[in-house]
Steps between C-alpha positions, in 0.01 A plus 500: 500500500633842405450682815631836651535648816355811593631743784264754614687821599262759420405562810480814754615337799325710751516353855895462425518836370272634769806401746706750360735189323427584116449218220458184686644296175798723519584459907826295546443119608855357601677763260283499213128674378174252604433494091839420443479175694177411331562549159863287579226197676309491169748578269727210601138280377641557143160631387434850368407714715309846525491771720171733497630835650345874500714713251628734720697218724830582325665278795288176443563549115858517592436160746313333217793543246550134428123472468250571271287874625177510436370888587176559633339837665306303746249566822527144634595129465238443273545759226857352526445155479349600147727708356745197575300240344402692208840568436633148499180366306717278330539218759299217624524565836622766759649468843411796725685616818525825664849744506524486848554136594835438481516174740294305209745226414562415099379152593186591587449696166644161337172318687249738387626532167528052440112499667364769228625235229193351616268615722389877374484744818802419757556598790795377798317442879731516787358370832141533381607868371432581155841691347660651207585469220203365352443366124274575247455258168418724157140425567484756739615810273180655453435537869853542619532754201169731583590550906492826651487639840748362759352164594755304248354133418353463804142409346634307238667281786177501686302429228720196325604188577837557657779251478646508811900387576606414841857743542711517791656846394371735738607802220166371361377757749682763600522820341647871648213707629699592726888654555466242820463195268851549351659467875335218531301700786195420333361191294222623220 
C-alpha cells in the first residue's frame, strides 16, 4: 500500500504559549525542537512524509526541511487535516499524528502502517487508551478531505469501525500542552 504520513503542525498552541514558553513544537527536548524529534520517529519509517504547517511558521518550515511542507492558513485541526489530505491525494492511505508528540516510537508507526494494509481505519490502544497516530485507507478521502473546525477525525473514528492495535509505547499518548511535560514534571 502506498501510504504517507502526515504531521499536523498547523497549530496555535495556546495553553503552551499562554505560559509565556512560545511554539511548543519548537521548545528544546534533550537538545533538540519537539518537531524535530517527531519528524526524525517517522522519518526513520522510510515512508514519505508531510508536514501541514501555517505559512507564517518560518521555524517549522525550517524543521520540516527534509520533509515534504504542505501550507495551510488554518483555524483548527480540522481545516488542517484537509489541506493535508487534499494535498497528498495521490496515496492510498495516510498516517496521521500530531507535531507535538515526540516520544511516539518509529515502531509504532511501522504497526499502524502494516494493519492499514488491511483493515481500513487504524488506530494503536495502549492500556485500554486509544492513541496516535491513527490510519486512514483511501476510502476515507472524501470525509477526511471536507473537515473543518478543530475536532480532527474524531467523528470519523466514532462513527467507523476502528481497527484497534494493542501498543506498549506510551508516546502513543503524550503530547506537550504543557512547558512541564518536557521536564518530565508532567505526563499529557
Amino acid at each position: 500500500m502506498n501510504s504517507a504520513i502526515l504531521v499536523m503542525a498547523a497549530g496555535f498552541g495556546r495553553r503552551f504559549r499562554q505560559s509565556g514558553s512560545g511554539n511548543k513544537l519548537l521548545a528544546r527536548l534533550n537538545g533538540k525542537p519537539v518537531l524535530q524529534h517527531t519528524l526524525e520517529n517517522a522519518q526513520a519509517t522510510g515512508r514519505p512524509v508531510f508536514v501541514v504547517s501555517q505559512p507564517s511558521d518560518r521555524a517549522i518550515h525550517q524543521l520540516a526541511e527534509k520533509a515534504s511542507l504542505i501550507l495551510c492558513s488554518s483555524q483548527g485541526l480540522g481545516e488542517s487535516l484537509a489541506a493535508g489530505i487534499r494535498a497528498c491525494s495521490d496515496y492510498d492511505g495516510w498516517v496521521i499524528t500530531l507535531g507535538d508528540m515526540p516520544w511516539l516510537q518509529t515502531t509504532s508507526y511501522l504497526a499502524v502502517i502494516r494493519a492499514l494494509e488491511t483493515y481500513p481505519l487504524v488506530r494503536p490502544v495502549i492500556n485500554g487508551q486509544p492513541g496516535h497516530p491513527v490510519g486512514f485507507q483511501r476510502q476515507f478521502y472524501a470525509e477526511l478531505s471536507s473537515l473543518s473546525g478543530d475536532t480532527g477525525a474524531k467523528r470519523l473514528l466514532q462513527n467507523f469501525p476502528t481497527h484497534c492495535i494493542e501498543l506498549e509505547d506510551k508516546g502513543c499518548l503524550l503530547d506537550v500542552d504543557y512547558p512541564a511535560t518536557l521536564s518530565g514534571k508532567e505526563t499529557a
